[in-house]
N, C-alpha and C positions, 0 to 999 in steps of 0.2 A: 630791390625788395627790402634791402637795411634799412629805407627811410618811411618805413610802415612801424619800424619799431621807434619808441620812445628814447629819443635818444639824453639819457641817465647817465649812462658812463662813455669814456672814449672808445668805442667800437675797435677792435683789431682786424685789421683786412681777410684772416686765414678765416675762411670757412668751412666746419668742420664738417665730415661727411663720413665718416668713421674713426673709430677708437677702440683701441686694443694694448693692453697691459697696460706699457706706460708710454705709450706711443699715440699719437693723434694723427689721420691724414685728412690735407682738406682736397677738397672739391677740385683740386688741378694736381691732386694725387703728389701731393709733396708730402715726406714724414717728418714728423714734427717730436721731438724726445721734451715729454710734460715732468717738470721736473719740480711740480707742486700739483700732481695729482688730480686737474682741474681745479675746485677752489677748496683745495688740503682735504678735500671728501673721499676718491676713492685710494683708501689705502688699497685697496687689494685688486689697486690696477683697474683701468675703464673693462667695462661687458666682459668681468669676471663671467666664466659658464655659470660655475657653482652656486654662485649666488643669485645669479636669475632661474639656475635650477629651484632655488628655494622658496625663492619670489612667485614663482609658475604654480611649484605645488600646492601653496600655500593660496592664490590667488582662485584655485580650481574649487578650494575649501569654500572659502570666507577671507573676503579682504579689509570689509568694514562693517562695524559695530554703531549703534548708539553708544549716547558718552559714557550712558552706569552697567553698559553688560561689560562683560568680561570672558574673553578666551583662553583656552591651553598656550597658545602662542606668547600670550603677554605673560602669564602667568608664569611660565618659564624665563622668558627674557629678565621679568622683576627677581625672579630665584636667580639667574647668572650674574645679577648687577649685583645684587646684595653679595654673593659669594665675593666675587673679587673688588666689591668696597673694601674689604677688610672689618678694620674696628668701628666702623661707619655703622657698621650693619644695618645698609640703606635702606627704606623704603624707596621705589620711585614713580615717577607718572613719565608715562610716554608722550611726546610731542613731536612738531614737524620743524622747527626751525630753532638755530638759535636765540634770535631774538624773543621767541614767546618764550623759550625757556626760563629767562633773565625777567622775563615779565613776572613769568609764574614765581621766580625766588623774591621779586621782589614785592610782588601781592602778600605771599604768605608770610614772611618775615615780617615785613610791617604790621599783619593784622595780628600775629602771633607777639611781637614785643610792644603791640600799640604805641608806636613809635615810627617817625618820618621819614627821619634824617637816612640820609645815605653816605660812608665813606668811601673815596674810587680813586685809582691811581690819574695822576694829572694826563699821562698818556695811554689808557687803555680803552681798550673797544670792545663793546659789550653788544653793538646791533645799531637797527638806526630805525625801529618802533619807538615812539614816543619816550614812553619808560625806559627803552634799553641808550636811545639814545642821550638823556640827558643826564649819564654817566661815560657817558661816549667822550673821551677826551675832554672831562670834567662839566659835559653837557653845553660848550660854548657855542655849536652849532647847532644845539633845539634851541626851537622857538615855538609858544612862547617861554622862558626860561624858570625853574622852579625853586622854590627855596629851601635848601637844608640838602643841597648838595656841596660835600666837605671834599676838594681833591687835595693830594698827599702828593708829595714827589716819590718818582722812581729809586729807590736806595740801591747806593753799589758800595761794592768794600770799603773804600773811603768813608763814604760819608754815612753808612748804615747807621750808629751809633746818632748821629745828629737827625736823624731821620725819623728815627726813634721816639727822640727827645720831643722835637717836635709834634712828634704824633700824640704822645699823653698827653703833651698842653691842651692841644685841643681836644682830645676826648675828656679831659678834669672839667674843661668851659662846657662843654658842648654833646657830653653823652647822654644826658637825658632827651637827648632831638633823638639819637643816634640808634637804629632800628639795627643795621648790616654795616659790614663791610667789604664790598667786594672787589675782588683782584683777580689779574689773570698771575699766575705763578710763574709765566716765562712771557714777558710782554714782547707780541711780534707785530703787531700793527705799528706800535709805539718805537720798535727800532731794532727788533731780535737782544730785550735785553734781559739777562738773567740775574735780579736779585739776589741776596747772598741767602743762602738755607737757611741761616742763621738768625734773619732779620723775621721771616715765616715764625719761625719755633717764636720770639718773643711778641711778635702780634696776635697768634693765638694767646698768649698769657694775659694781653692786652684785652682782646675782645668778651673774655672771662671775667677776667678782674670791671667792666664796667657793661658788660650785659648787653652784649652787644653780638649779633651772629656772625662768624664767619665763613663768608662765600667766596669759594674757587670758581671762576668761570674756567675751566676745562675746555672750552669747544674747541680749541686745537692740539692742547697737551694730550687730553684724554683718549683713555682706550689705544695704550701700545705705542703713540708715536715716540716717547722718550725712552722707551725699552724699557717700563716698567708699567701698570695696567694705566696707573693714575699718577700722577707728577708728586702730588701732594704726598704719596707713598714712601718716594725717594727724599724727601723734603724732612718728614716723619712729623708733619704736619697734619693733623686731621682737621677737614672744614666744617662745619656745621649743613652746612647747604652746598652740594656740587653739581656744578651747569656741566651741562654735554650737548653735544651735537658734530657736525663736520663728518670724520669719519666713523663716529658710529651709526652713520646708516650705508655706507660705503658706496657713499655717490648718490646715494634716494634722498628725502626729506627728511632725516629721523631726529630727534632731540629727547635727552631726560631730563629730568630734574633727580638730583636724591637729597632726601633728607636722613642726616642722623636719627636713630631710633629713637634715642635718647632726647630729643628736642622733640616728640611729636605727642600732645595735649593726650593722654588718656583715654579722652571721650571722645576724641577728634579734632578737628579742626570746626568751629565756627562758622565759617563760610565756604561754600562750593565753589568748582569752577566745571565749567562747560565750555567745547572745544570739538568743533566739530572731527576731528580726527587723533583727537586726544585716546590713546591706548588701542587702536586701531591693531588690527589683528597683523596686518601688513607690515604695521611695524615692527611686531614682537617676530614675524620669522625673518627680518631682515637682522633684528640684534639677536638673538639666538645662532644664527650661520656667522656674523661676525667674530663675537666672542670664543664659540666651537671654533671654529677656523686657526685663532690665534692663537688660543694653547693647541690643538691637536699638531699644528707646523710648527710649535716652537718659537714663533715670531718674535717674541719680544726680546730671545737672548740674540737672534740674530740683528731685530732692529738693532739694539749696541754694538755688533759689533762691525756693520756696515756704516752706522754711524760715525766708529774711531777710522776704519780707514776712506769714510767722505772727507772729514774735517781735517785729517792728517794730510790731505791732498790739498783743502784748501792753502793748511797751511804754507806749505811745500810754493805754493801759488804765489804768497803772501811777499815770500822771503824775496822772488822775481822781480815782482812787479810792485812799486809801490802805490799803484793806485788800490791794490787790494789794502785793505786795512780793519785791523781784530775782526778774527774770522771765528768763527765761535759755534757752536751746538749744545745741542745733547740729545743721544739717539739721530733719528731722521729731521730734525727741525734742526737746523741750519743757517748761518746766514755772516755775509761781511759787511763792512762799511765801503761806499767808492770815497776817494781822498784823495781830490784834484786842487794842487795849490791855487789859492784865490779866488775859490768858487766858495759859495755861502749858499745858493739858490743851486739844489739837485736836480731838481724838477726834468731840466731838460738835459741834463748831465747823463739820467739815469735812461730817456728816453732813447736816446744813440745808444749806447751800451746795449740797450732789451732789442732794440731792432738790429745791431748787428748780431747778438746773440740767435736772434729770429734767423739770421739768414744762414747762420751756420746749421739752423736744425733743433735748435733748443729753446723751449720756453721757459722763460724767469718771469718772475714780477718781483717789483721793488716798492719799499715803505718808507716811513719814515721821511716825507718829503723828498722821496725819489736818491735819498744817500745811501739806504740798507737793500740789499740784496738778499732775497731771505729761499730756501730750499727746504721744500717738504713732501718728497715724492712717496711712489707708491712703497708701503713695507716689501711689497716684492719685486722689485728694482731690483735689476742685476748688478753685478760688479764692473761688470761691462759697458754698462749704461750707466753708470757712476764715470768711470773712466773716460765716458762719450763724451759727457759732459764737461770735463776738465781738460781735457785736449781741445774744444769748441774754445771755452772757456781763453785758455792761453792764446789761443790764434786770436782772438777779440782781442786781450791784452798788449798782446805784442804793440799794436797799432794805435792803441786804444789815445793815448796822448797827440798823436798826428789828427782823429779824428775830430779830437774836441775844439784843438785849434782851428780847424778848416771848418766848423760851425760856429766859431765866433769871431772868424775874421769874415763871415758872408754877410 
C-alpha cells in the first residue's frame, strides 16, 4: 500500500494503528514511547478524550464558516491569545498550518512597511510554501531564488557581540529594502541552538531604531512548551508579529498569526486576505480547550520542572558516554549533539542510533544533518516515561561505538 503514497520523505517501516498519550502502537501491536509528540503537535498526548470531547461538541454546532463570518468559538480563542500575549496585546487570525502562517506575516509586514526585504537566521525553518521556504535556511533550496533575502548567523555567547556588529552594517546598507525580520528564538531544525537573551533585547532596539518589524516564528516554542506561554515572554523580548502553529492545535491543523496592537493602521489594513479555513470555528474550540487546559493543570510550572529533571538526566548521560555531547533544553524542547571521532557527515551516523533507539521502543528524530538529537514530547509525559527513555537511551549507548564501527567496516 506505501507505494500508492508519494514518496517525499524516507517512509519509516512502523505502521501506526493506534495512539494513546504518549505512546504509539503499530499494526503488529508493538509499543512505541513518541518522545516528539508526533511532529512536536500533540502536547497533550495522541486521542486526548477531552479534547475530542471539545472537537465533537463543537463539530455538533458548527465547524465551518465563510472567510468574513465570525463565531463565539473564535471570538473567545482571539480573547485567550490576546490575554496571555501579555504587552502584545495581540490581535490574531486563525490558520491551518505553519507555513501559511509565515505567509500571512510575511504578506502584511511587507504591505504594511512597503518594503521587500527580508532578514532570517542562516539556519532557520520557517516551512517549505514558496514564501516560507525562501527564508528556509536562507532560502537556498527555493527555486526560483528571490532578491532581498539578508541571512545572519546564529549568535552564541562568544560571538554575540560580533554578531551584532555585523548585523547593523548591514541594516545602515540595506534597511530601506528591509520590511521584517524573522527568527525562530530557540532554533531546532538548525541544531537545538539557543541564542543568548541578550542578543534578542538588542535586536529588538535594532529593528526600532531602522523600522523594521520584529517577527518570532513561535510554531514550536509557542504555547507552554518552554514553561512559559511564549518564549519571547522569558526572553522579555516583545515581537511585533508572532507565528504559531504545531501544538496549538494539539495534533489537528491549527496556526495563528498575532499582531501587536500597536503596529495595526487605524483604518485597517489595505488589503484582505481569504483563506478557505481561515477562523474556522473548529479551530477556535480546539484553541480555547488548549489554552483552558494549560492554565487550569498548571502545565507550564510543571513543563519546568519535568524539563530540569529531563535534561539533568541527560546530563548525567553525557558524563558516561562520550558520544553524547552539550545536551541542553529549556522546559520540554530538548536535545544533544552525537560526537563520533572522525565523522563530519551524521547523516548515517544518526540513522543507526534512531533505529537502534527504534527497537528498544523509542521514537527520536534528529536534525541538523543527522548530528542533533532533539526531544519534545507530550506536556503530559510522565516521569516514568522520561526515565523509559533514558534507560533505552543508555542501553543504545553502551554499544553504541561497536555499532558504528561494524557499519563502516561493511
Amino acid at each position: 500500500m506505501i507505494n500508492k503514497l508519494l514518496p517525499v520523505v524516507s517512509f519509516s517501516d512502523i505502521i501506526i494503528k493506534l495512539a494513546k498519550g504518549s505512546w504509539i502502537i503499530s499494526n503488529e501491536n508493538k509499543e512505541y514511547l513518541d518522545m516528539n509528540c508526533g511532529q512536536f503537535c500533540s502536547i497533550l498526548g495522541h486521542s486526548n478524550e477531552f479534547l475530542i470531547e471539545a472537537i465533537t461538541k463543537n463539530g455538533n454546532n458548527i465547524q465551518h464558516t465563510n472567510s468574513s463570518m465570525i463565531s463565539i468559538e473564535i471570538l473567545e480563542a482571539a480573547e485567550k491569545l490576546n490575554k496571555i500575549s501579555g504587552n502584545m496585546d495581540a490581535k490574531s487570525i486563525f490558520l491551518t498550518t505553519g507555513s501559511e502562517a509565515v505567509e500571512f506575516a510575511l504578506r502584511y509586514g511587507k504591505n504594511l512597511k512597503q518594503k521587500t526585504g527580508i532578514v532570517c537566521f542562516d539556519k532557520g525553518y520557517h516551512g517549505l510554501t514558496y514564501g516560507s521556504q525562501t527564508i528556509t535556511y536562507s532560502g537556498k533550496y527555493a527555486y526560483p531564488q528571490i532578491n532581498n533575502i539578508f541571512s545572519i548567523k546564529i549568535p552564541n555567547t562568544e560571538n554575540m557581540l560580533q554578531c551584532l556588529k555585523k548585523l547593523e552594517e548591514l541594516l545602515e546598507k540595506e534597511s530601506h529594502k528591509i520590511a521584517l525580520m524573522i527568527l525562530e528564538p530557540i532554533v531546532s531544525v538548525g541544531g537545538m541552538l539557543f541564542p543568548p537573551k541578550e542578543y534578542f533585547l538588542e535586536v529588538e532596539k535594532l529593528c526600532k531604531k531602522y523600522d523594521i518589524f520584529l517577527v518570532f516564528d513561535e510554531s514550536q516554542t509557542g504555547i507552554g512548551r518552554t514553561g512559559e506561554w511564549f518564549y519571547f515572554q522569558e526572553i522579555g523580548c516583545t515581537p511585533d508579529i508572532l507565528i504559531l502553529s504545531k501544538g496549538l492545535g494539539g495534533g489537528y491543523p491549527v496556526s495563528a498569526v498575532l499582531f501587536k496592537n500597536e503596529i495595526i493602521p487605524e483604518k485597517g489594513f489595505n488589503i484582505t486576505h481569504y483563506s478557505s479555513h481561515q477562523n474556522d470555528p473548529f479551530l477556535g474550540s480546539i484553541v480555547n480547550f488548549i489554552i483552558t487546559c494549560i492554565d487550569k493543570e498548571l502545565l507550564l510550572e510543571k513543563i519546568k520542572e519535568k524539563g530540569k529533571y529531563f535534561l539533568n538526566e541527560l546530563q548525567i548521560l553525557a558524563e558516561k558516554y562520550p558520544v553524547i555531547d552539550s545536551p541542553r533544553g529549556k522546559g520540554l524542547i530538548l536535545g544533544f549533539d552525537l560526537k563520533v571521532n572522525n565523522i563530519k557527515n551524521y547523516r548515517e551516523i544518526s540513522k543507526i542510533f534512531l533505529k537502534e533507539i527504534e527497537k528498544r521502543g523509542v521514537i527520536l528524530q534528529a536534525t541538523n544533518g543527522g548530528q542533533t538529537i532533539r526531544f519534545l514530547p507530550s506536556y503530559l509525559i510522565k516521569y516514568q516515561e522520561i526515565k523509559k527513555c533514558i534507560i533505552e537511551l543508555e542501553y543504545v549507548l553502551k554499544n553504541f561505538d561497536n555499532l558504528v564501527i561494524k557499519k563502516y567496516e561493511e
